[in-house]
C-alpha positions in Angstrom: 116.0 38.3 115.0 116.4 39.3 118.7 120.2 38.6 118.2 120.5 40.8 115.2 119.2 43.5 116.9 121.4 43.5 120.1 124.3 43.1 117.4 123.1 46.2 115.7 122.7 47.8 119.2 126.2 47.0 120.4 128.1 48.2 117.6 126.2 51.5 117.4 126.8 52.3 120.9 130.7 51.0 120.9 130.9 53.3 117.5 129.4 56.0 120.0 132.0 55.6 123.1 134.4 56.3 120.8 133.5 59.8 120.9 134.7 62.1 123.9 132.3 64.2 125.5 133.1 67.5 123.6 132.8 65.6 120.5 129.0 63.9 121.2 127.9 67.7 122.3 128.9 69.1 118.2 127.3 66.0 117.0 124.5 66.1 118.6 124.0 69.7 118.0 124.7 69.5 114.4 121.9 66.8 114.3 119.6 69.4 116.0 120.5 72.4 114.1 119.5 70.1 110.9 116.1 68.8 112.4 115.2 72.2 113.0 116.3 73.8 109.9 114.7 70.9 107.9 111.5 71.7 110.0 111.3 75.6 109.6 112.0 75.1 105.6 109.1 71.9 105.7 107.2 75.1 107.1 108.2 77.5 104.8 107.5 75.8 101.8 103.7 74.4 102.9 102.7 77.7 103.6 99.9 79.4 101.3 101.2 82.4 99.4 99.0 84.9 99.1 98.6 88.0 96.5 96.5 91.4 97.0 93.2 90.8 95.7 91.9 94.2 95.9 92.2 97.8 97.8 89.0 99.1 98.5 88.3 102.9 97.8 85.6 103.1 100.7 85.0 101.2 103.7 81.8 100.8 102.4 83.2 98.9 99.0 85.7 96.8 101.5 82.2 96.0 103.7 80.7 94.6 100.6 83.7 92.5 99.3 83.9 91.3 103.2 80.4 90.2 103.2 80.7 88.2 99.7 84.0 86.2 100.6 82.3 85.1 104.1 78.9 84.1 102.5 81.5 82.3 100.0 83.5 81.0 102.9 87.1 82.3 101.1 90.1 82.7 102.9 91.3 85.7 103.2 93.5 88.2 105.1 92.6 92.2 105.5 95.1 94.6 106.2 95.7 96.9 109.7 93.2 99.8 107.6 90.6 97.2 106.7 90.6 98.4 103.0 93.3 95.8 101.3 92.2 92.3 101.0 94.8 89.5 99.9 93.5 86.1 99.2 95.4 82.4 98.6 97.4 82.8 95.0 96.0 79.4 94.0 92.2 81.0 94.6 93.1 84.3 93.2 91.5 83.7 89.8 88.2 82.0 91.1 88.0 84.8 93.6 88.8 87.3 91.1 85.5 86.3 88.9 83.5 85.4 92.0 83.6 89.3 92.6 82.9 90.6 88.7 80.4 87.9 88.8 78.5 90.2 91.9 80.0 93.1 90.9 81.7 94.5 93.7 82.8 97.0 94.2 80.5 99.0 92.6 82.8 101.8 92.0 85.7 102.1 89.7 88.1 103.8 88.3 87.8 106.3 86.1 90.6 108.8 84.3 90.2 111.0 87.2 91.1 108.6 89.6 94.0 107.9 87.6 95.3 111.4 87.5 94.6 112.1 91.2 97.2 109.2 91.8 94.5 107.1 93.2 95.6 104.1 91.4 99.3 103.7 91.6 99.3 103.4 88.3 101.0 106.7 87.3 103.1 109.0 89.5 101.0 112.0 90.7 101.1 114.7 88.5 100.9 118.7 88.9 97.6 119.7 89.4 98.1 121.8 86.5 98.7 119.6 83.8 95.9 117.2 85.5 93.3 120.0 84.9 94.6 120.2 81.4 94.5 116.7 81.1 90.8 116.4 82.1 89.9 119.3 79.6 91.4 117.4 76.9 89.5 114.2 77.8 85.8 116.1 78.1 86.6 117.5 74.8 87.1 113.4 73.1 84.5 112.4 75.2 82.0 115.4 73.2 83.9 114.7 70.1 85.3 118.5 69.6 88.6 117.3 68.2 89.3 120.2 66.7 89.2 122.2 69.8 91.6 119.5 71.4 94.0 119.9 68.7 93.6 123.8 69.1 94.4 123.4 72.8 97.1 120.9 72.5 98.8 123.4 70.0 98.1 126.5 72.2 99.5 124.6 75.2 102.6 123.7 73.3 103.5 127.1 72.0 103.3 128.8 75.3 105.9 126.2 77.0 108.5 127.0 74.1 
């Protein structure tokens, strides 16, 4: 077994001398460029990926949802303002019903905060047609379609 081995070891190493210098540099920097590239992407790819979770309203409502994933012992990472909290993608959905389950925050959103641009769900809109817009939806809310429909009408007829 000792035999094979040195036989092993002297080929290798005569397949190596064959090499000049200049040569053995771009091989063994090729070799190292690959290690490390192997190792950054080895890196890369075990890394947790993580997804916003929640952005707080209030630093009182970020407080809260703080306090419940420590007492849980969640990992999590909170942004430079302390209001945005992003959690593992793979815990996202226990975490998600972890805090409905305690209800945190306790405030929400409502059509207001919608229309103030508070959500990112809609662009922000002239304060105008937001005031409007808020009339209208007091007017469901009190079931006074008929006023609604008089307003919508009225609203129309002055823009054309």
């Amino acid at each position: 077994m000792p035999d094979k081995l040195n036989e092993i070891k002297d080929k290798t190493l005569g397949y190596w001398n064959k090499f000049d210098k200049k040569q053995k540099k771009i091989i063994i920097s090729v070799f190292a460029v690959v290690v490390i590239a192997l190792g950054v992407l080895g890196w890369a790819v075990s890394r947790p990926s993580y997804e916003t979770l929640i952005k707080c309203t209030s630093a009182s409502d970020a407080a809260e949802v703080k306090k419940l994933l420590d007492s849980e012992q969640k990992d999590y990472e909170l942004s430079e303002d302390g209001l945005t909290f992003t959690v593992n993608k793979k815990d996202y959905a226990t975490i998600t019903l972890l805090l409905a389950e305690n209800n945190v925050p306790k405030t929400g959103y409502g059509y207001e905060d919608i229309l103030a641009g508070n959500s990112g769900l809609l662009p922000s809109m002239s304060y105008e047609f937001s005031k409007t817009y808020s009339h209208v939806m007091i007017q469901f809310q009190t079931n006074d379609i008929e006023d609604v429909t008089n307003e919508i009408t009225r609203k129309n007829s002055k823009t054309e």
